[in-house]
C-alpha atoms as a printed R data frame, in Angstrom:
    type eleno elety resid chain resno       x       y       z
1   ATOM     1    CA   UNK     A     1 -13.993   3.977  11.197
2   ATOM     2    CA   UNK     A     2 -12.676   3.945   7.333
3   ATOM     3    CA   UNK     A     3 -12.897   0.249   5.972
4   ATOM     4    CA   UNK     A     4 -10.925  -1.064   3.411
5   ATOM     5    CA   UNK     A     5 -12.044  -3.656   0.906
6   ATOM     6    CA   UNK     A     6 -10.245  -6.714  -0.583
7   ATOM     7    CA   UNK     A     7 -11.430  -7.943  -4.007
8   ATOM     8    CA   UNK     A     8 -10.155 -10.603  -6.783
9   ATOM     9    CA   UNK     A     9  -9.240  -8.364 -10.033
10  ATOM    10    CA   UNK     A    10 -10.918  -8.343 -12.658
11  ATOM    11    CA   UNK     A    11 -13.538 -10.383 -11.798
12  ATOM    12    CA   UNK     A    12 -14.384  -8.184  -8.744
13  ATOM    13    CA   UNK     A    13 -14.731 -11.168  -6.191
14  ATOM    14    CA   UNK     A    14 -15.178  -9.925  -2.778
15  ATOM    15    CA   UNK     A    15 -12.466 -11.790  -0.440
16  ATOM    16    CA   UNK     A    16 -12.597  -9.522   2.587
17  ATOM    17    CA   UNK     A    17 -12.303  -6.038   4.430
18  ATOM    18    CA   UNK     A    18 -10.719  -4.569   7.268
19  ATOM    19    CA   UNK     A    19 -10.832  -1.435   9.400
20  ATOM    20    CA   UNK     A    20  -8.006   1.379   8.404
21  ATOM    21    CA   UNK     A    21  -6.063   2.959  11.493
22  ATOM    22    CA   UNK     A    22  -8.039   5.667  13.414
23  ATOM    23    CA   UNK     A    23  -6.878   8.765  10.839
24  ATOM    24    CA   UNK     A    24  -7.782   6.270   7.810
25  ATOM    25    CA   UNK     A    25  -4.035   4.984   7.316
26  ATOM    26    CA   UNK     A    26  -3.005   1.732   5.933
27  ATOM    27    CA   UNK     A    27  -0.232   0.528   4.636
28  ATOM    28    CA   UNK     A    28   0.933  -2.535   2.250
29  ATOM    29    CA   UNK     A    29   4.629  -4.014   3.048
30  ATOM    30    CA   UNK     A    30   6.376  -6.649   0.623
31  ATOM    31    CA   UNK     A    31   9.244  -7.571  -0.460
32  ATOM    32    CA   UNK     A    32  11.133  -5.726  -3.489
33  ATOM    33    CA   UNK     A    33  11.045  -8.366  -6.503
34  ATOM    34    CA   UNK     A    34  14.335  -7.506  -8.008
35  ATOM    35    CA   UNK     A    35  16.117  -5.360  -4.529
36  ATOM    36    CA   UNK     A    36  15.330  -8.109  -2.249
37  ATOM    37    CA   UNK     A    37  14.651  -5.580   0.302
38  ATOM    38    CA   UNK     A    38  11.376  -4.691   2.265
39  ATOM    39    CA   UNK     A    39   8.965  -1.953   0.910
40  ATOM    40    CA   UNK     A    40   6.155   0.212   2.732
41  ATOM    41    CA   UNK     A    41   3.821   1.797   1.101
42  ATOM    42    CA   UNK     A    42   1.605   3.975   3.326
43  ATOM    43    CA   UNK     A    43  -1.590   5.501   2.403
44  ATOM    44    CA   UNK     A    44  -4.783   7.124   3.690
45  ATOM    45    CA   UNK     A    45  -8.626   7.002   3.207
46  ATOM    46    CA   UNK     A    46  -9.523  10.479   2.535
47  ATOM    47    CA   UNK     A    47 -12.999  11.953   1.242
48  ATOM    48    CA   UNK     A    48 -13.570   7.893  -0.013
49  ATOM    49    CA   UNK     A    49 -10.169   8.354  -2.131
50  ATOM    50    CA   UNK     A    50  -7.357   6.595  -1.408
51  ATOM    51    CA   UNK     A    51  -4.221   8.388  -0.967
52  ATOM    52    CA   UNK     A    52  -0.488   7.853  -1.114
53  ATOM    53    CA   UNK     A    53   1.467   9.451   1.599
54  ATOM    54    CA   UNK     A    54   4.866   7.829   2.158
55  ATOM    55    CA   UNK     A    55   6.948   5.010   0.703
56  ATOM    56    CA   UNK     A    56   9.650   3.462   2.303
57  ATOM    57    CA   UNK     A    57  12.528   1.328   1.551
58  ATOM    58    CA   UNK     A    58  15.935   0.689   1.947
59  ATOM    59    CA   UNK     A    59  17.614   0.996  -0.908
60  ATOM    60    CA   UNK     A    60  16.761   2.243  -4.570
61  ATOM    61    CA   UNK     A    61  15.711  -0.043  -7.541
62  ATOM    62    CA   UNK     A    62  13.306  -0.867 -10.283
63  ATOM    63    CA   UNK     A    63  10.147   0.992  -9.527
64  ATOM    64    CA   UNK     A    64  10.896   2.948  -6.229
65  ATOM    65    CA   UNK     A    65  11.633   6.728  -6.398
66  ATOM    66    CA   UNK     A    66  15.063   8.027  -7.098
67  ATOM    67    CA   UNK     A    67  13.823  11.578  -5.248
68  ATOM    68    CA   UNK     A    68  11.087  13.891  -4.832
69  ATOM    69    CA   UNK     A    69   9.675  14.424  -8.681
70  ATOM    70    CA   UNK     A    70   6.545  16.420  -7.869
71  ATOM    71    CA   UNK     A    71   5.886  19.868  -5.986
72  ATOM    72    CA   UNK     A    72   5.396  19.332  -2.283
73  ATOM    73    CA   UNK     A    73   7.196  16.153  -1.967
74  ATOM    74    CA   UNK     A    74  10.024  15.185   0.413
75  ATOM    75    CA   UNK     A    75  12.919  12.475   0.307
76  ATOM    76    CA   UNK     A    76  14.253  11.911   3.371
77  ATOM    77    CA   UNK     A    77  16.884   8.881   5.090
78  ATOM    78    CA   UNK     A    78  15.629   7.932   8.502
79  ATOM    79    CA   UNK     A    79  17.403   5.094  10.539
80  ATOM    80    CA   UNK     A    80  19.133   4.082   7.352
81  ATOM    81    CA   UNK     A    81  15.697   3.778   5.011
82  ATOM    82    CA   UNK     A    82  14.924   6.243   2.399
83  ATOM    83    CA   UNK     A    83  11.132   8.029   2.944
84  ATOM    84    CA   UNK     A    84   9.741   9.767   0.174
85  ATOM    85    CA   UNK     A    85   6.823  11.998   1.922
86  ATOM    86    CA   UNK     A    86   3.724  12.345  -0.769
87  ATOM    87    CA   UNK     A    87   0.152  13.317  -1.287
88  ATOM    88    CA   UNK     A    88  -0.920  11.463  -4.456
89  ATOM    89    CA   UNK     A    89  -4.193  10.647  -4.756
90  ATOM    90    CA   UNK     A    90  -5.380   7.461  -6.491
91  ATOM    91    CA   UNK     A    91  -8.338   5.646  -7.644
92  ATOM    92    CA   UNK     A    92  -8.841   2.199  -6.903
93  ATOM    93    CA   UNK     A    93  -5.355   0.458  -5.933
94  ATOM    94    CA   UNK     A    94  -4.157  -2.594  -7.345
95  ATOM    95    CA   UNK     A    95  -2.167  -5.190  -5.886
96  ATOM    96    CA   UNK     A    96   0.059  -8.346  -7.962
97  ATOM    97    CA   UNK     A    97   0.333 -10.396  -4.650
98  ATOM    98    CA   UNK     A    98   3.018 -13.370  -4.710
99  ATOM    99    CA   UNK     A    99   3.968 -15.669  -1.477
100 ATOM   100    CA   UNK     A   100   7.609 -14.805  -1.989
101 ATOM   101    CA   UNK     A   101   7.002 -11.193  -1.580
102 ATOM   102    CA   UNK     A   102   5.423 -11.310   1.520
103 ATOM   103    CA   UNK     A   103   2.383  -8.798   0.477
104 ATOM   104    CA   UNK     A   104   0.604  -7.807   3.889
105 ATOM   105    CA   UNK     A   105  -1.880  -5.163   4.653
106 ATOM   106    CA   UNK     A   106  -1.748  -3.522   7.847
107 ATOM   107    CA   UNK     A   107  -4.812  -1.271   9.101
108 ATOM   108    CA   UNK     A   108  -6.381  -2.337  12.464
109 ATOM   109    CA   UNK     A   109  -5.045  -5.375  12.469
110 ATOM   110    CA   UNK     A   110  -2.239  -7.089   9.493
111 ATOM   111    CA   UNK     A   111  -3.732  -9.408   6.582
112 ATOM   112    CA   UNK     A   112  -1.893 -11.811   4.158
113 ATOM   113    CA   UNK     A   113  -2.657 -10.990   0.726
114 ATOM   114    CA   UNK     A   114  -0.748 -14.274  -0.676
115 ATOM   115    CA   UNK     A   115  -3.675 -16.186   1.275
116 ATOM   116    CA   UNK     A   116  -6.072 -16.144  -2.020
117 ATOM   117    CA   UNK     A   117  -2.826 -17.044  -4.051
118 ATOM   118    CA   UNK     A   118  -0.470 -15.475  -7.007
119 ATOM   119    CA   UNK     A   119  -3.077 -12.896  -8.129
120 ATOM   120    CA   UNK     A   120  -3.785  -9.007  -8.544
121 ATOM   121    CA   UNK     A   121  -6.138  -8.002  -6.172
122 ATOM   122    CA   UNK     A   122  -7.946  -4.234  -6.122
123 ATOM   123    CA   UNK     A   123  -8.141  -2.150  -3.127
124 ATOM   124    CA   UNK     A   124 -11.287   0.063  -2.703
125 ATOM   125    CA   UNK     A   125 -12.373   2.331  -0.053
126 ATOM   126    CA   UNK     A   126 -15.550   1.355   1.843
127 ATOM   127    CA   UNK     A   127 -18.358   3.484   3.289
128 ATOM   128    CA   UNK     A   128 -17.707   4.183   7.481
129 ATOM   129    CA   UNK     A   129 -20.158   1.253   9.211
């Protein structure tokens, strides 16, 4: 199964890893720093990339999407949240984690980022074990 690992940036501390959902998905949830409202940000393990393939929120503000800006992407409201439907792919993700914001990582199971403190952390794909 795709793994997922946590690490301190920059110094590149390894703090832990967890399994991604059967089809490689994770996704981060927090809390919007200026909105106030809860974010999702979903993503995939593909070919050892990492991928972005939805966000969703509630309501638009500093940083989220206003629409769909590139070819093949989709803004949609479901049950009263906004879901903009992507394929980005990314290189190494990074993370500013705060306890107020509620950062969590859910793959197999759901992980609190804020546990290692106010920091940016780096997300990396792992090799299948």
């Amino acid at each position: 199964m795709p793994r997922i690992g946590i690490q301190g940036h920059p110094d590149g501390t390894k703090l832990a890893e967890m399994a991604a959902g059967p089809d490689g998905g994770f996704a981060l949830r927090y809390i919007h720093s200026v909105a106030l409202t809860p974010v999702v940000s979903r993503y995939r393990l593909e070919d050892g990339h990492i991928v972005q393939i939805a966000e969703e929120f509630d309501q638009h503000g500093f940083g989220l999407p206003y629409g769909a800006d590139r070819p093949g992407e989709r803004l949609e409201l479901r049950d009263g949240r906004f879901v903009l439907h992507m394929h980005r792919a990314m290189g190494p993700l990074y993370v500013r984690v705060s306890a107020p914001y509620g950062n969590r990582l859910d793959g197999t199971e759901s992980l609190d980022l804020t546990q290692w403190g106010a920091r940016r952390l780096e997300l990396v794909p792992l090799p299948c074990r």
